[in-house]
Residue frames as qw, qx, qy, qz and C-alpha x, y, z in Angstrom:
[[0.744, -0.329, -0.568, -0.123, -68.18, -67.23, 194.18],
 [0.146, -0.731, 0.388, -0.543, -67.90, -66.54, 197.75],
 [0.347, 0.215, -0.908, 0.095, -66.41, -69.02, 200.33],
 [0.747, -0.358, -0.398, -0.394, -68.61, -71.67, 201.82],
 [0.170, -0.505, 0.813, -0.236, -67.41, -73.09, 205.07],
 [0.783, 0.144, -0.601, -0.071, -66.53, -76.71, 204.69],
 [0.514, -0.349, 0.722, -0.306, -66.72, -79.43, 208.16],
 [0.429, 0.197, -0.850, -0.234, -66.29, -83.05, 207.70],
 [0.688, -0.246, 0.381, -0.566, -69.20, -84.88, 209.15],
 [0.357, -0.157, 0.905, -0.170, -69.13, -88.44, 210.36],
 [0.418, -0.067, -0.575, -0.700, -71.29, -90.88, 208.22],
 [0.444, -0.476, -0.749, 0.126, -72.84, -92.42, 211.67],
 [0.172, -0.887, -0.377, -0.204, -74.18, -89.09, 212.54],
 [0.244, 0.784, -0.235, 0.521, -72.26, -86.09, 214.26],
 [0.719, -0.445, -0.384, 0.369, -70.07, -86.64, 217.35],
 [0.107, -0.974, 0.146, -0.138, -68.52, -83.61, 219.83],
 [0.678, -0.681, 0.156, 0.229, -65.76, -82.66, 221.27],
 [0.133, 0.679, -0.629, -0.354, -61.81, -82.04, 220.58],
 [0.429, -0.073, 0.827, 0.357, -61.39, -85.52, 219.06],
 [0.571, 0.493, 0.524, 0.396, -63.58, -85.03, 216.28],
 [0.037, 0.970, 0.025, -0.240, -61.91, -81.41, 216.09],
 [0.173, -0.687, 0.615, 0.348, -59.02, -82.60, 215.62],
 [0.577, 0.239, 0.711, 0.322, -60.02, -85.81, 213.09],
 [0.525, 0.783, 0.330, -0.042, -61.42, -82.96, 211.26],
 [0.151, -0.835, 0.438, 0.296, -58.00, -81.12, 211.45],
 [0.348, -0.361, 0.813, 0.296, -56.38, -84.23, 209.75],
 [0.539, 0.497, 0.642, 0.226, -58.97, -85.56, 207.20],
 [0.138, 0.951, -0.028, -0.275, -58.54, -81.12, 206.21],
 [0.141, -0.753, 0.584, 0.270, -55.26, -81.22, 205.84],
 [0.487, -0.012, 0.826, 0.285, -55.05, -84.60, 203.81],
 [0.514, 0.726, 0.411, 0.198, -57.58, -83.26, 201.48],
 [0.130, 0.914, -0.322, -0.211, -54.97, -79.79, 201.21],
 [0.087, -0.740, 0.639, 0.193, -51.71, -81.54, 200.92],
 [0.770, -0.035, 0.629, 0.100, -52.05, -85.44, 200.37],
 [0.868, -0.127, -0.480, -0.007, -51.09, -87.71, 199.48],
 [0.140, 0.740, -0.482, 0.448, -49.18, -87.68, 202.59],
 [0.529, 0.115, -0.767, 0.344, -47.23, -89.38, 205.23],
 [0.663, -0.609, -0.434, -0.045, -48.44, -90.18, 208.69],
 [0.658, -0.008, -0.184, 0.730, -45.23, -88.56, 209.89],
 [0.246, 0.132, 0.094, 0.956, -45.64, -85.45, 208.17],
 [0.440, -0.642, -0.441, -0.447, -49.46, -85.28, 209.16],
 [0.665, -0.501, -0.497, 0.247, -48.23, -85.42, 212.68],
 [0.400, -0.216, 0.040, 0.890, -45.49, -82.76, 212.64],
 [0.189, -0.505, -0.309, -0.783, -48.17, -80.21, 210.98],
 [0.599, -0.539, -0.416, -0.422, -50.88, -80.89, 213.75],
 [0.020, 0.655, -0.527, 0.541, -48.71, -81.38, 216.45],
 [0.827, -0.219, 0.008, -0.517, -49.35, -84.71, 217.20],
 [0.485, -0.419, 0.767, -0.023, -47.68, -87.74, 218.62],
 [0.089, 0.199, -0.933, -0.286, -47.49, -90.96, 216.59],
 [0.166, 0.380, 0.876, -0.245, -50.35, -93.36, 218.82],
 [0.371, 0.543, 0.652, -0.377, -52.84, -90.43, 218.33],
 [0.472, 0.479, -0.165, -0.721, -52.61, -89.31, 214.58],
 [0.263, -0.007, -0.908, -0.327, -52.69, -93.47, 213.62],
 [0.123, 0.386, 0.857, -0.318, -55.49, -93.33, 215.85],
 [0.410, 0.531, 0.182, -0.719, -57.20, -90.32, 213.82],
 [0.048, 0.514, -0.793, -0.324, -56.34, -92.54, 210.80],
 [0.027, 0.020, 0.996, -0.082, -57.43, -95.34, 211.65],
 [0.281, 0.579, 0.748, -0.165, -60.92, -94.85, 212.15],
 [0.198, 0.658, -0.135, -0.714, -60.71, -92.00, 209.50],
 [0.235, 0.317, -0.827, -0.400, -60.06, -94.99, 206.86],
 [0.025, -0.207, -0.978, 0.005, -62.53, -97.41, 208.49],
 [0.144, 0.649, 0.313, -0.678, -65.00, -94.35, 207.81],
 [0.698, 0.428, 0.471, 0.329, -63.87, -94.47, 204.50],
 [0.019, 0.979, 0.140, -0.148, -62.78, -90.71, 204.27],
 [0.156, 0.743, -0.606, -0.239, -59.19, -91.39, 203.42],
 [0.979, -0.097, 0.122, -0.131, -56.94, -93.98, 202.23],
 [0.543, -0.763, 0.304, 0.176, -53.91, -95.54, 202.20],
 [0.931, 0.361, -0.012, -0.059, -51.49, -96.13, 199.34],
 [0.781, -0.220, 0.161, 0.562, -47.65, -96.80, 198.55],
 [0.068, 0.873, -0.183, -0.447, -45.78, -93.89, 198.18],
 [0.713, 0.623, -0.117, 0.300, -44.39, -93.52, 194.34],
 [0.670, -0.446, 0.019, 0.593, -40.43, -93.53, 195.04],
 [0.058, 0.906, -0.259, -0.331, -38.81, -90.23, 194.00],
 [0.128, 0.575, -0.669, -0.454, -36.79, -90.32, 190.44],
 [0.847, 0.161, -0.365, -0.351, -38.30, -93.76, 189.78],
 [0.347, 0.324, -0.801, 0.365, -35.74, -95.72, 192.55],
 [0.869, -0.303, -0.275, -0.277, -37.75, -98.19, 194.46],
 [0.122, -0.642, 0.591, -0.473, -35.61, -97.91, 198.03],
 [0.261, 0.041, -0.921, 0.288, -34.91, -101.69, 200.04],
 [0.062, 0.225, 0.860, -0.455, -37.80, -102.54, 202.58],
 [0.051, 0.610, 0.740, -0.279, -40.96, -101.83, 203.33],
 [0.067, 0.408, 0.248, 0.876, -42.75, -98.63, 200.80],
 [0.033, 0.022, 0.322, -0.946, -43.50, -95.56, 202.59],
 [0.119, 0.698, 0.706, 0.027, -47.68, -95.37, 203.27],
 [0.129, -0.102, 0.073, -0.984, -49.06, -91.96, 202.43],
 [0.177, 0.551, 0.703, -0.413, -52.86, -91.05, 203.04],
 [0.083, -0.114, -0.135, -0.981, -55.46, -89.45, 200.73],
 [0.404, 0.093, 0.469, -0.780, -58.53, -88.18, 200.88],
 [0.223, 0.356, 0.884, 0.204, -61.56, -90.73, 198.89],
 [0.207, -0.440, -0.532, -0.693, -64.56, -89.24, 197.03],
 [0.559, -0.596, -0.568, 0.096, -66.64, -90.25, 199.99],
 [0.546, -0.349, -0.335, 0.684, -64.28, -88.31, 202.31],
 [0.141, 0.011, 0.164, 0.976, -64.33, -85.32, 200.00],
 [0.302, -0.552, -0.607, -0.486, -68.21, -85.47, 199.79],
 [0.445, -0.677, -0.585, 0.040, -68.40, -85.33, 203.85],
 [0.095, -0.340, -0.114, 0.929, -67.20, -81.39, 203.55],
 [0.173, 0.691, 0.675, 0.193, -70.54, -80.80, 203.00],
 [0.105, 0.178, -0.009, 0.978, -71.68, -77.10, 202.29],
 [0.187, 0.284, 0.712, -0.615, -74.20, -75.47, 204.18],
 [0.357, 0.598, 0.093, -0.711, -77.22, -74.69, 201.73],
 [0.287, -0.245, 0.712, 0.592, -76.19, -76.59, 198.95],
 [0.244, 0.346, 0.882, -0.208, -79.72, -77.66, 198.44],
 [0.052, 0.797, 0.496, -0.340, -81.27, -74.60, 198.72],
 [0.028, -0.575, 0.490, 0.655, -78.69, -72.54, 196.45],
 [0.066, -0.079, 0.813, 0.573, -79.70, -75.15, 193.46],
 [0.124, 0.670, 0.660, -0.317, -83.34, -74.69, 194.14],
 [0.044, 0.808, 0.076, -0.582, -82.77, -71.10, 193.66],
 [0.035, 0.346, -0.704, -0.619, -80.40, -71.14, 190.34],
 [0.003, -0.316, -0.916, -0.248, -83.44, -73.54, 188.84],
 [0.138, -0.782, -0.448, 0.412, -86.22, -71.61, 189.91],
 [0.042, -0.759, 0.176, 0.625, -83.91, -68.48, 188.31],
 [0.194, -0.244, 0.833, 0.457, -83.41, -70.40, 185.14],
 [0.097, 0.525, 0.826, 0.183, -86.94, -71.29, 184.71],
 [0.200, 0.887, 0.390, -0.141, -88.35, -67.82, 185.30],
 [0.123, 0.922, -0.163, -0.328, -85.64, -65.76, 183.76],
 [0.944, 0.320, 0.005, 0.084, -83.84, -68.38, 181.71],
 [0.871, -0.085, -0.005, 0.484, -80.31, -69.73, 181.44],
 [0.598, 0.338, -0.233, 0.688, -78.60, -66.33, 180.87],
 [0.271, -0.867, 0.045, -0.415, -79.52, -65.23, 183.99],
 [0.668, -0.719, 0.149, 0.119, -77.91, -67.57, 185.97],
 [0.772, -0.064, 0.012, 0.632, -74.50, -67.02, 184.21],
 [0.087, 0.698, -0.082, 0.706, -75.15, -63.53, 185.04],
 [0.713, -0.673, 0.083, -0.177, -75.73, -64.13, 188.52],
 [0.931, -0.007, -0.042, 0.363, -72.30, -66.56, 188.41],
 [0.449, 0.399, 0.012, 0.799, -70.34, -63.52, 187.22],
 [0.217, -0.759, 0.095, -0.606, -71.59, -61.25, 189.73],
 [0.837, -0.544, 0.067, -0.001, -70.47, -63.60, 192.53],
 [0.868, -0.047, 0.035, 0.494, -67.25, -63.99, 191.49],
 [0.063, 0.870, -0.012, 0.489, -66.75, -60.10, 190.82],
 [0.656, -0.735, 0.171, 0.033, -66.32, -60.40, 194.73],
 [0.857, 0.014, 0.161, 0.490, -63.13, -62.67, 194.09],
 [0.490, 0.696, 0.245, 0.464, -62.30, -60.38, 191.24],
 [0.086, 0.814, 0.003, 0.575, -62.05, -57.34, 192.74],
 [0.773, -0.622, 0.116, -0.047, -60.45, -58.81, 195.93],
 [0.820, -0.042, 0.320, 0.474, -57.59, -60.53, 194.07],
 [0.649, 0.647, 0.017, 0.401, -56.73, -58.15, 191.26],
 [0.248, -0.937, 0.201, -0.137, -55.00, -55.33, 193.57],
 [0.656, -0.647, 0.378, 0.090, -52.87, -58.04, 194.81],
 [0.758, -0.129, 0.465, 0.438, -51.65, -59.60, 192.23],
 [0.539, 0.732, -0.062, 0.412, -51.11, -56.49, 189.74],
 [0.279, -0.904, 0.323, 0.033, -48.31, -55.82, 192.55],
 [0.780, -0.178, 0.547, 0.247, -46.52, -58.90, 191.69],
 [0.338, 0.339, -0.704, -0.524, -44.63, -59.60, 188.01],
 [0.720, 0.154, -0.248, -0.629, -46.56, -61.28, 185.87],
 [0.572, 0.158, -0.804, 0.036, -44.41, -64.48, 186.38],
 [0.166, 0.090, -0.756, 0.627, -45.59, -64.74, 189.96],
 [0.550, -0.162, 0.027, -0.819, -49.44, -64.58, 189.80],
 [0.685, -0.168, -0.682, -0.194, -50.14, -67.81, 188.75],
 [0.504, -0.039, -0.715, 0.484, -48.21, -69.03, 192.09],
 [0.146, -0.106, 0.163, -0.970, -50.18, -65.86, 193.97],
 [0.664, -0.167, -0.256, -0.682, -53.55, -66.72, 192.85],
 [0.593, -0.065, -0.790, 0.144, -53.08, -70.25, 194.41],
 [0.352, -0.075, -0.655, 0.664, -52.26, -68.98, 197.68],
 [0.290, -0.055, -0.037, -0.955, -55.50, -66.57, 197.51],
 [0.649, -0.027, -0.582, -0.490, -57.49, -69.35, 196.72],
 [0.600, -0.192, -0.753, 0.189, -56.38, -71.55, 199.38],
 [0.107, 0.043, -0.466, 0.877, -57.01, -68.75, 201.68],
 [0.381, -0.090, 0.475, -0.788, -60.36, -69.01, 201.05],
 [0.755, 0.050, 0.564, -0.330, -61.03, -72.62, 200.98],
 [0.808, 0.479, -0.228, -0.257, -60.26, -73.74, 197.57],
 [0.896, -0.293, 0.274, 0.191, -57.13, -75.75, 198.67],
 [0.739, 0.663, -0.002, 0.117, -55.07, -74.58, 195.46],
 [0.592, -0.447, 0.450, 0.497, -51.48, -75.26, 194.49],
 [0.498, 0.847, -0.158, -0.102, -49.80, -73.99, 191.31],
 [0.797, -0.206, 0.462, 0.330, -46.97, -75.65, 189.00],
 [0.216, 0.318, -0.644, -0.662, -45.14, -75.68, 185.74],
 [0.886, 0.308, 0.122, -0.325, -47.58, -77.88, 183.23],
 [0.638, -0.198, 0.719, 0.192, -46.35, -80.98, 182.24],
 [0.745, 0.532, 0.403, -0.001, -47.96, -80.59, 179.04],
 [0.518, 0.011, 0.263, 0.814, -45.74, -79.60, 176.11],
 [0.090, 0.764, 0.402, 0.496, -45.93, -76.24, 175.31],
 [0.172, 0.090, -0.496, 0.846, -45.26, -74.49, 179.09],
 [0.544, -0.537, -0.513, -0.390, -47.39, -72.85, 180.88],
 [0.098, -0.191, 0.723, -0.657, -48.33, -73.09, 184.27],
 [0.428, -0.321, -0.801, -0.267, -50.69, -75.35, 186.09],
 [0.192, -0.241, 0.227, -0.924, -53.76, -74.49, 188.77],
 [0.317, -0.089, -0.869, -0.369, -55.09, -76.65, 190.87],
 [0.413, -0.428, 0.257, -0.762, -57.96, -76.54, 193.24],
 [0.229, -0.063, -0.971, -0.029, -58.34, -79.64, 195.16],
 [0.065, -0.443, -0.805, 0.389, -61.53, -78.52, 196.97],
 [0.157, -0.236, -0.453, -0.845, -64.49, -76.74, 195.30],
 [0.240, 0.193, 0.665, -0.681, -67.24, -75.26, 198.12],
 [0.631, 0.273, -0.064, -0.723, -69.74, -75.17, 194.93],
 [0.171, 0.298, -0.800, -0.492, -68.96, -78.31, 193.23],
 [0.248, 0.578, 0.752, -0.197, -72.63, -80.18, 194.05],
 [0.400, 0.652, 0.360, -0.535, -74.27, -77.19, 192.92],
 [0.174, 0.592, -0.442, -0.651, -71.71, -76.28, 189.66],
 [0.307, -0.005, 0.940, 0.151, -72.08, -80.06, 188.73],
 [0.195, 0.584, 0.673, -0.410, -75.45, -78.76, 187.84],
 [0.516, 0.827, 0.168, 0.147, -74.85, -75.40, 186.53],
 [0.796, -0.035, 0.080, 0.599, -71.69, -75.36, 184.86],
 [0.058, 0.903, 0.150, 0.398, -72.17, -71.30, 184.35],
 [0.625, -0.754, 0.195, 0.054, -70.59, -71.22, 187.96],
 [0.749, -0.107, 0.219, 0.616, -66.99, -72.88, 186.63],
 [0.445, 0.682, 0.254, 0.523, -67.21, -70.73, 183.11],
 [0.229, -0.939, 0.032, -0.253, -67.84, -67.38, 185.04],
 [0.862, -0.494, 0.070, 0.092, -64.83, -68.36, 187.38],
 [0.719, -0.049, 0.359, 0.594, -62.20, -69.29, 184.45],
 [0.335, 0.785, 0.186, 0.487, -63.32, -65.92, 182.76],
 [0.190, -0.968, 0.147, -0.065, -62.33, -64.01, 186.04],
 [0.814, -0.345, 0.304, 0.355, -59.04, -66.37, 186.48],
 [0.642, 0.450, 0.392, 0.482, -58.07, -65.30, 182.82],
 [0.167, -0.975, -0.004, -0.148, -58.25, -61.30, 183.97],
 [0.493, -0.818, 0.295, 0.009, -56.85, -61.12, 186.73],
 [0.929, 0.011, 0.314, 0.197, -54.10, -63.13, 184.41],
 [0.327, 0.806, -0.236, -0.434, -54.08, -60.95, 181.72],
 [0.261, 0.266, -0.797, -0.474, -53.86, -64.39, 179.34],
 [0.675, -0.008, -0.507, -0.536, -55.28, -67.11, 177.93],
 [0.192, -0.287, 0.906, -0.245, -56.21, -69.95, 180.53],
 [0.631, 0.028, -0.508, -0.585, -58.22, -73.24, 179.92],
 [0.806, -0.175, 0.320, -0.467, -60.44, -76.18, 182.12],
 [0.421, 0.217, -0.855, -0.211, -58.81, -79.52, 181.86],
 [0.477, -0.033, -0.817, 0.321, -60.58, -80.55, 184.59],
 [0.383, -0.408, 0.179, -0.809, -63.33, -79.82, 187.21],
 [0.235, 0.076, 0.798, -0.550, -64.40, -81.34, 190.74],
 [0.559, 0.243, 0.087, -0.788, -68.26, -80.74, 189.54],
 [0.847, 0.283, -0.108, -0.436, -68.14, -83.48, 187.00],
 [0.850, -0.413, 0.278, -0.172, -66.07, -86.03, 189.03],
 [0.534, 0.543, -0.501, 0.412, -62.19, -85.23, 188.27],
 [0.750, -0.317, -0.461, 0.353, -60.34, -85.37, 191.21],
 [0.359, -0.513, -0.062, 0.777, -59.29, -81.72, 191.10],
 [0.367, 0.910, 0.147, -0.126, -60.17, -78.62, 189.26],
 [0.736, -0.108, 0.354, 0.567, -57.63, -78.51, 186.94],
 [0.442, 0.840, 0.261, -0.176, -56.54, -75.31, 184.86],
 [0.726, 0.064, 0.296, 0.617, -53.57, -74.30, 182.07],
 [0.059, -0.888, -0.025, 0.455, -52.51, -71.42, 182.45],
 [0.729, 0.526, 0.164, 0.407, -50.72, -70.07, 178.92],
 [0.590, -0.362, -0.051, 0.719, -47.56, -68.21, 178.76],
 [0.193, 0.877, 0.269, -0.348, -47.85, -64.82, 178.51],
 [0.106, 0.665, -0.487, -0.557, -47.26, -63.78, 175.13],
 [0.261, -0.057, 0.885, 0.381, -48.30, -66.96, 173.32],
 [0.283, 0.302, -0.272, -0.869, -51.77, -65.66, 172.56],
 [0.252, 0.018, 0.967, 0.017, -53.34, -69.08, 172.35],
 [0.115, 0.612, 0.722, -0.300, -56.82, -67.92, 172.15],
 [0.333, 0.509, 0.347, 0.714, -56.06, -64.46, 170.02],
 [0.288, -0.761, -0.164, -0.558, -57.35, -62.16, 172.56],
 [0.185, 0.265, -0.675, 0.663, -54.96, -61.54, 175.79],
 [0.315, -0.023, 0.476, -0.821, -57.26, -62.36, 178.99],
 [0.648, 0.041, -0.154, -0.745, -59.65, -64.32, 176.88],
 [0.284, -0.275, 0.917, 0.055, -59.86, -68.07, 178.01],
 [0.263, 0.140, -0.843, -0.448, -60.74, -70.92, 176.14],
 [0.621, 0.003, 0.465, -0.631, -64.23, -71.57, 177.84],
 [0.838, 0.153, -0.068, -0.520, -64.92, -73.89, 175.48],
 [0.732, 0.238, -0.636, 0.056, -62.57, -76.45, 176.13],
 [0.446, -0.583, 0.349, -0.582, -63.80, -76.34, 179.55],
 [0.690, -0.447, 0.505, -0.262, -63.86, -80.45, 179.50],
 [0.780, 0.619, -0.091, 0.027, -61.22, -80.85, 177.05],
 [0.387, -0.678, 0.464, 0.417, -57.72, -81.43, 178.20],
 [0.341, 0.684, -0.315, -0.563, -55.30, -81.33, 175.52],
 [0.783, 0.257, -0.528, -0.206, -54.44, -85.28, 174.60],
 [0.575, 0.121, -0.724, 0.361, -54.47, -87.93, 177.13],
 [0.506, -0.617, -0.600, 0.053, -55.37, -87.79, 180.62],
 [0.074, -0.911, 0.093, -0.394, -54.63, -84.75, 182.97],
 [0.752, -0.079, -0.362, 0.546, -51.26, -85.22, 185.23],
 [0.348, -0.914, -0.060, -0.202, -51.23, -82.59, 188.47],
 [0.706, 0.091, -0.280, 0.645, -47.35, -81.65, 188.92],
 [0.210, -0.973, 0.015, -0.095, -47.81, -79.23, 191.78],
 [0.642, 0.153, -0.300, 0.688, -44.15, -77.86, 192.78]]
């Protein structure tokens, strides 16, 4: 899949200038990193106090983020007032629209109806090839323990937002998350676009990985489990579990980026 560029637009129609350059700079960056403190939004962006509660402020009465109590580290609930952080809402995440979205699901439908469904998860798999053959170089330079954490940073280079953890689930692992998917209108559609994706994610792995989770069908993050190499989950090194694309393994999915 190749990257889309992604602008938050106002829902009372589009306004200029650096202020809504820079609200977009902050409603970005809350959808990469949030939850997160006004503080720490400021010190990134290089902003005083007055004017990131002012990008805030009407960023929340826009509905595009919101504000909750920060969870207290180790479980110790600390004397006064709990820390606010900021994320980003559905809404917010909807107004990084893509350009074309429209006109791209036209086409895949249209390509489905005159050359039926396995064309367009041949078309998927030739878009991501790009990816494919962009990423592998880099990360067969790395050990093997260091891709996962690699691929992330590839990803977020172009536009997927993605962070990488240990998995919480039992078993190990590693965890992959994308918090911002430039297809995820169209994939919501056809899900050929994820599949193709988690087959090239598995490669360029060289193990099993599996979908607990996808933007498209209105998780909060694309969510994937990456198996330790050498456990073989799946009987075939590189081969992921496609079918348990919207299966996590018991219980709800838990994102422990580190």
């Amino acid at each position: 899949m190749s990257k889309a560029s992604s602008v938050p637009r106002p829902p009372n129609g589009p306004e200029r200038g650096a202020e809504t350059g820079t609200r977009a700079r902050v409603a970005r960056l809350i959808l990469e990193k949030g939850p997160i403190t006004a503080s720490d939004l400021g010190e990134r962006l290089g902003l005083t106090p007055a004017a990131i509660r002012r990008h805030l402020d009407n960023l929340t009465s826009e509905g595009m983020v919101e504000a909750r109590d920060a969870r207290p580290h180790g479980g110790r609930r600390r004397r006064g007032r709990p820390a606010r952080v900021f994320a980003i809402t559905e809404a917010g995440r909807d107004a990084f629209v893509h350009a074309y979205d429209d006109l791209a699901s036209s086409a895949l439908r249209f390509l489905a109806e005159t050359a039926g469904p396995g064309a367009v998860g041949e078309f998927a798999r030739s878009q991501v090839a790009d990816l494919e053959r962009r990423y592998r170089p880099m990360l067969e330079a790395v050990p093997a323990q260091q891709r996962v954490r690699l691929l992330a940073e590839a990803l977020s280079n172009d536009g997927y937002a993605a962070t990488a953890g240990q998995a919480p689930a039992p078993g190990g692992g590693d965890q992959l998350c994308q918090h911002h998917c430039p297809v995820a209108h169209v994939a919501a559609e056809f899900p050929q676009l994820c599949e193709a994706e988690i087959e090239a994610f598995a490669r360029l792995l060289g193990t099993p990985v599996r979908r607990l989770a996808t933007i498209a069908h209105g998780d909060g993050v694309c969510t994937t489990h990456v198996t330790p190499r050498g456990d073989g989950a799946s009987g075939e090194s590189g081969v992921p579990a496609s079918k348990a694309i919207r299966h996590a393994a018991d219980g709800p999915v838990h994102h422990k980026d580190v």
